[in-house]
C-alpha atoms as a printed R data frame, in Angstrom:
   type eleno elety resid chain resno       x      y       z
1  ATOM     1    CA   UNK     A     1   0.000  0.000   0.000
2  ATOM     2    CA   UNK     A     2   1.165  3.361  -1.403
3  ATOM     3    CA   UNK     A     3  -0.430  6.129   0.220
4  ATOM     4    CA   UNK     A     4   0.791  9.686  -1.556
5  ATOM     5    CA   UNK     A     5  -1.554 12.082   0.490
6  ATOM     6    CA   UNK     A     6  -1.862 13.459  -3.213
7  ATOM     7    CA   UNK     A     7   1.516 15.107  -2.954
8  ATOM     8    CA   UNK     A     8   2.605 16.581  -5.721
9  ATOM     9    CA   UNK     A     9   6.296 15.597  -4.860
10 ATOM    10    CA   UNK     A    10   5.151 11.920  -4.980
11 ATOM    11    CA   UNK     A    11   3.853 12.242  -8.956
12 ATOM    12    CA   UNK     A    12   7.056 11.734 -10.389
13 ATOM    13    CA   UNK     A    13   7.791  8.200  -8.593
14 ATOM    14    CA   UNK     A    14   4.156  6.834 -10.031
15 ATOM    15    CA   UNK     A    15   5.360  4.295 -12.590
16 ATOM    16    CA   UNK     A    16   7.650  2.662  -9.931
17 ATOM    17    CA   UNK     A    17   5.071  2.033  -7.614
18 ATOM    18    CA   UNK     A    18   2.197  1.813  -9.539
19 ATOM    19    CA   UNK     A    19   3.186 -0.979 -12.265
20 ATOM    20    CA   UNK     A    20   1.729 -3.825 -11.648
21 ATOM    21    CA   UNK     A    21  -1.230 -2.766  -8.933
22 ATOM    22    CA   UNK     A    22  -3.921 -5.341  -8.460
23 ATOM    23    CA   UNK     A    23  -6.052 -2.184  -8.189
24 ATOM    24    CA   UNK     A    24  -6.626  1.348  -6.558
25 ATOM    25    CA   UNK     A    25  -8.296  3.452  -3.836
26 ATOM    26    CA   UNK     A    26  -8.482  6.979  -4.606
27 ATOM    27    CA   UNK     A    27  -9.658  9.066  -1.321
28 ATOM    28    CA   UNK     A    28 -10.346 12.539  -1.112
29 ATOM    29    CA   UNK     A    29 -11.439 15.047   1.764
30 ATOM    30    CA   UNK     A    30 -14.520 15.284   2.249
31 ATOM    31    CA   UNK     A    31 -14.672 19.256   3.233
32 ATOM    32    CA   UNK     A    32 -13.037 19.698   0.285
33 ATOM    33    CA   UNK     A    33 -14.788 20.012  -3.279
34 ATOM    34    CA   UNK     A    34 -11.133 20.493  -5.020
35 ATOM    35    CA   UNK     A    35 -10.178 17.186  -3.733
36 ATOM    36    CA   UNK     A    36 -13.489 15.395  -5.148
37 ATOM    37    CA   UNK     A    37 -12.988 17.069  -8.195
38 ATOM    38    CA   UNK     A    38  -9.283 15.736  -8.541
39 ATOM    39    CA   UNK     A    39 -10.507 12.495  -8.166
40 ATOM    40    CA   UNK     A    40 -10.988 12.219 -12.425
41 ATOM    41    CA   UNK     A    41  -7.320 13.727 -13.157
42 ATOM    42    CA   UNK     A    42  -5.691 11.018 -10.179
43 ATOM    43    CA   UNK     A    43  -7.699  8.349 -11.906
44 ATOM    44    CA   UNK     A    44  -6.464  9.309 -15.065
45 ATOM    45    CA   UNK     A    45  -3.015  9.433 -14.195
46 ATOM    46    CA   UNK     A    46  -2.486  6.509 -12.704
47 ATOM    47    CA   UNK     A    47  -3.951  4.883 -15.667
48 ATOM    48    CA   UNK     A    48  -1.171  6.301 -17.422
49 ATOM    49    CA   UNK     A    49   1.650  5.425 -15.310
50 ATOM    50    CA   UNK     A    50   0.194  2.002 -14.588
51 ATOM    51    CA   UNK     A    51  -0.567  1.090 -17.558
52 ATOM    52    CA   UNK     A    52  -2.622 -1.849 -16.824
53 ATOM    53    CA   UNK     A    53  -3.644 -3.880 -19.832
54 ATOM    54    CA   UNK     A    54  -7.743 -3.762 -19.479
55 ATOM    55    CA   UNK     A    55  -7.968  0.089 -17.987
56 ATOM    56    CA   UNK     A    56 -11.802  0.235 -18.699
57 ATOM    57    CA   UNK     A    57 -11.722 -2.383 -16.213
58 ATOM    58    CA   UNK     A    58  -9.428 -1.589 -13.752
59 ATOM    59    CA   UNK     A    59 -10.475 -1.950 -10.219
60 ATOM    60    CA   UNK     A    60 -10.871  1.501  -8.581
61 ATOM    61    CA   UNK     A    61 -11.987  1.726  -5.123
């Protein structure tokens, strides 16, 4: 378990720990509506940097 806080110092390692997740849990704040929001670009990216071979469906939590 990898848990970033959604640092933005942490983006650069996401292929290293991300390859080869059995899935992901996004979390976000829930006094915050910028940190819902972010939840479609965090999604996103790790799909990138994972690069999972069935990313429609990819277990998100």
């Amino acid at each position: 378990i990898w848990d970033t806080a959604g640092q933005e110092r942490f983006q650069s390692l996401g292929v290293a720990f991300y390859r080869g997740a059995d899935c992901c849990i996004l979390v976000y704040d829930v006094t915050s509506p910028t940190s819902f929001r972010s939840l479609d670009s965090w999604r996103d990216e790790f799909l990138i940097q994972a690069g999972p071979r069935d990313p429609e469906n990819f277990p998100f939590v």
